[in-house]
C-alpha positions as a Markdown table, in Angstrom:
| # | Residue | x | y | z |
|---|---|---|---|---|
| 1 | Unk | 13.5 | 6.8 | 12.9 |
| 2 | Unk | 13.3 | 3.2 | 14.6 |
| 3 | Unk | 13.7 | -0.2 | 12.7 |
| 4 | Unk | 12.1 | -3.3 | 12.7 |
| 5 | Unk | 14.8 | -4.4 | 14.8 |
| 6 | Unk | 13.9 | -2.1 | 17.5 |
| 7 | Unk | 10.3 | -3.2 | 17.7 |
| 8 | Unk | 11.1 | -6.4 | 17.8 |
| 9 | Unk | 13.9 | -5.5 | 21.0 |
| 10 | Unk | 11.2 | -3.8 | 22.4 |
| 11 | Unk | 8.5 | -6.4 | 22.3 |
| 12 | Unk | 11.3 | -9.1 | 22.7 |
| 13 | Unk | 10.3 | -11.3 | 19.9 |
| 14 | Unk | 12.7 | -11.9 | 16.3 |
| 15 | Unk | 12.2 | -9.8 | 13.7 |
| 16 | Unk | 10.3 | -12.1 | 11.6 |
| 17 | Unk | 7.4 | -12.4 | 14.3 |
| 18 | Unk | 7.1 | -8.3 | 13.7 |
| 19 | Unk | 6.7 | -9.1 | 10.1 |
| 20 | Unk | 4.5 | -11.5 | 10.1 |
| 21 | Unk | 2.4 | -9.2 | 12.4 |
| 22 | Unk | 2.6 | -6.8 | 10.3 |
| 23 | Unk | 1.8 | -8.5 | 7.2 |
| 24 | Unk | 0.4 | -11.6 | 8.6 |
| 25 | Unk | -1.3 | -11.4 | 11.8 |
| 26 | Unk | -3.3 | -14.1 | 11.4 |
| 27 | Unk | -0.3 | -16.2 | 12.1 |
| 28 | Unk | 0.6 | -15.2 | 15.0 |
| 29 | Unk | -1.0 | -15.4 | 18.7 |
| 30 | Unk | -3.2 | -12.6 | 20.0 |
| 31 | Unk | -0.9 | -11.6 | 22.7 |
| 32 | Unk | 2.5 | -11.8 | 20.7 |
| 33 | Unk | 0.4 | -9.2 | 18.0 |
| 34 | Unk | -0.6 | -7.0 | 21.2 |
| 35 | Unk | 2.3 | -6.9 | 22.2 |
| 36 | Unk | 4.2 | -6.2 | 18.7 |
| 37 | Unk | 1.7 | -3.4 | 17.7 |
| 38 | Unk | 2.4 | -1.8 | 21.3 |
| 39 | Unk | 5.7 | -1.6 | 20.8 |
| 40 | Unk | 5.1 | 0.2 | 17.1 |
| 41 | Unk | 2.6 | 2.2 | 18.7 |
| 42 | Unk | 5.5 | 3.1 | 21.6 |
| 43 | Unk | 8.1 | 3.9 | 18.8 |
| 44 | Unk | 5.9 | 5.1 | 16.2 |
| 45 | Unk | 7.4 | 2.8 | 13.6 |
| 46 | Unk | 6.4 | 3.1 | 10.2 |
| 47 | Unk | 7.4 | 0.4 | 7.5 |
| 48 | Unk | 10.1 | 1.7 | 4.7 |
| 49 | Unk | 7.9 | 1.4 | 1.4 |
| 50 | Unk | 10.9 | 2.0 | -0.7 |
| 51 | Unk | 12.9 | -0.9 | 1.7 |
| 52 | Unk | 9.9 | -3.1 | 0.8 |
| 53 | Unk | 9.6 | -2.3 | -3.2 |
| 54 | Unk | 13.9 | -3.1 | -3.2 |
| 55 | Unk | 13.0 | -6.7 | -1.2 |
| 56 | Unk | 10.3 | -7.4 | -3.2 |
| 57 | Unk | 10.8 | -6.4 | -6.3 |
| 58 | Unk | 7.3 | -4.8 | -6.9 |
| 59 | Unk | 6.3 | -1.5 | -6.5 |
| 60 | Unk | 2.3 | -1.4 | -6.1 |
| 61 | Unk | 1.7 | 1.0 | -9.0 |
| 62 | Unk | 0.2 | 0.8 | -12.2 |
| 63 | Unk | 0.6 | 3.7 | -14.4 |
| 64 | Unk | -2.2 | 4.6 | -16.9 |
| 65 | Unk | -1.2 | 7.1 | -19.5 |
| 66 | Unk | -3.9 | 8.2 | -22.1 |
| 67 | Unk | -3.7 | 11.6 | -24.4 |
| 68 | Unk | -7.0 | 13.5 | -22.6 |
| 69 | Unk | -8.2 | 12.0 | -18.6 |
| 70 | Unk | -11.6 | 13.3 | -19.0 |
| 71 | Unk | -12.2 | 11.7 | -22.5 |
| 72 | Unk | -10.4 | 8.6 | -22.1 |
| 73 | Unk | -9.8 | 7.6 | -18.1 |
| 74 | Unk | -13.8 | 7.6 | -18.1 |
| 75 | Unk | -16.4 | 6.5 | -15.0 |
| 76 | Unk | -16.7 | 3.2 | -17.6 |
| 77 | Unk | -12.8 | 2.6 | -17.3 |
| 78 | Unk | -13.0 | 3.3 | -13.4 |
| 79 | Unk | -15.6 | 0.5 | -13.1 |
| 80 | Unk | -13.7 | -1.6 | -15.4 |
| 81 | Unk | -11.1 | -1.7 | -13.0 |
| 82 | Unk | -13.4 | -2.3 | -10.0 |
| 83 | Unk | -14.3 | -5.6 | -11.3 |
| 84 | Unk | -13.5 | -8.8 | -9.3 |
| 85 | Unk | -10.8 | -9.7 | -11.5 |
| 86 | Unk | -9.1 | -6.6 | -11.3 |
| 87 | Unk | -10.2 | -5.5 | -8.2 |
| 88 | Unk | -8.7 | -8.1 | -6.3 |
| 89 | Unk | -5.4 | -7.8 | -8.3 |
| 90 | Unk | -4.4 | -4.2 | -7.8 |
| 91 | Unk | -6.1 | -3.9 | -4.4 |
| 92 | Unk | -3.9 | -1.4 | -2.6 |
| 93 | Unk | -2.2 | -0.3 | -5.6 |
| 94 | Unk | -1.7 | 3.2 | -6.6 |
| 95 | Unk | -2.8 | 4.2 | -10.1 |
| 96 | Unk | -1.1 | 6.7 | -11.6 |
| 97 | Unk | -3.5 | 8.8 | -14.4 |
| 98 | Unk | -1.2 | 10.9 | -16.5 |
| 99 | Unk | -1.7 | 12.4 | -19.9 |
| 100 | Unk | 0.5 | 13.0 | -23.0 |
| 101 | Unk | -0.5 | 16.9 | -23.1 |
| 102 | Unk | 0.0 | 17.8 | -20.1 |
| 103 | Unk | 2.3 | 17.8 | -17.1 |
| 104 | Unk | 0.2 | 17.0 | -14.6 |
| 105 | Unk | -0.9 | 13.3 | -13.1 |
| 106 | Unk | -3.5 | 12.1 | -10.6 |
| 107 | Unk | -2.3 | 9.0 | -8.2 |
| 108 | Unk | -5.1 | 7.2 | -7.4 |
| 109 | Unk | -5.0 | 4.5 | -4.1 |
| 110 | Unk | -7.2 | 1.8 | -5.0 |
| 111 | Unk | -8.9 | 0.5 | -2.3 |
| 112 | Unk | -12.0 | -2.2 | -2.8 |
| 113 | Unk | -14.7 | -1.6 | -1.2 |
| 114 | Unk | -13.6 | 2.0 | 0.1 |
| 115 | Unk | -13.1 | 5.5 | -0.8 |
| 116 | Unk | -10.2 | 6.2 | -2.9 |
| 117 | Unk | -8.0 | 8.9 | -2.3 |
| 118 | Unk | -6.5 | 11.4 | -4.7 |
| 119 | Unk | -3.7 | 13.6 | -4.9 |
| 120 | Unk | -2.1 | 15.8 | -8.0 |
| 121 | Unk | 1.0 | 16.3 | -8.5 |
């Protein structure tokens, strides 16, 4: 599985210029980003969420437990989070819908202005 470190050896640049392309790419000149993404193209590097969550401290998820989804985790409170105020906040967060009566959960990616994507588990 490669690192950081090795994109960064492989586009010969430190490993804070592969951050900030990866996080910030507006900082950072066209070419250097070419040639950073070609190089995690090459090695088919994948940032470690869990890594990231540990430096971070944050974990992106927000977890919404209510006794019945159908009843309570309504269209209303899916538009209520859609709103510019939350919208903006939890954008790329995953919400977790879970019950009190039942084992199973929903994890929600929230994604304004597209799709979002479900799973159970």
């Amino acid at each position: 599985m490669p690192t950081m470190h090795d994109v960064a050896a492989r586009a010969a640049v430190s490993t804070a210029t592969v951050s900030r392309v990866l996080s910030n790419p507006e900082k950072v000149s066209e070419a250097t980003r070419r040639r950073v993404l070609k190089a995690v193209d090459q090695l088919g590097y994948s940032p470690n969420a869990a890594a990231k969550s540990l430096r971070t401290l944050t974990t992106r998820k927000l977890l919404v437990t209510v006794p019945d989804i159908a009843i309570h985790f309504s269209r209303s409170s899916s538009r209520e989070l859609k709103r510019p105020r939350y919208a903006r906040a939890i954008r790329s967060w995953w919400v977790i819908l879970t019950t009190t009566r039942s084992e199973t959960s929903v994890m929600v990616k929230c994604c304004c202005g597209a799709r979002s994507m479900a799973s159970s588990f």
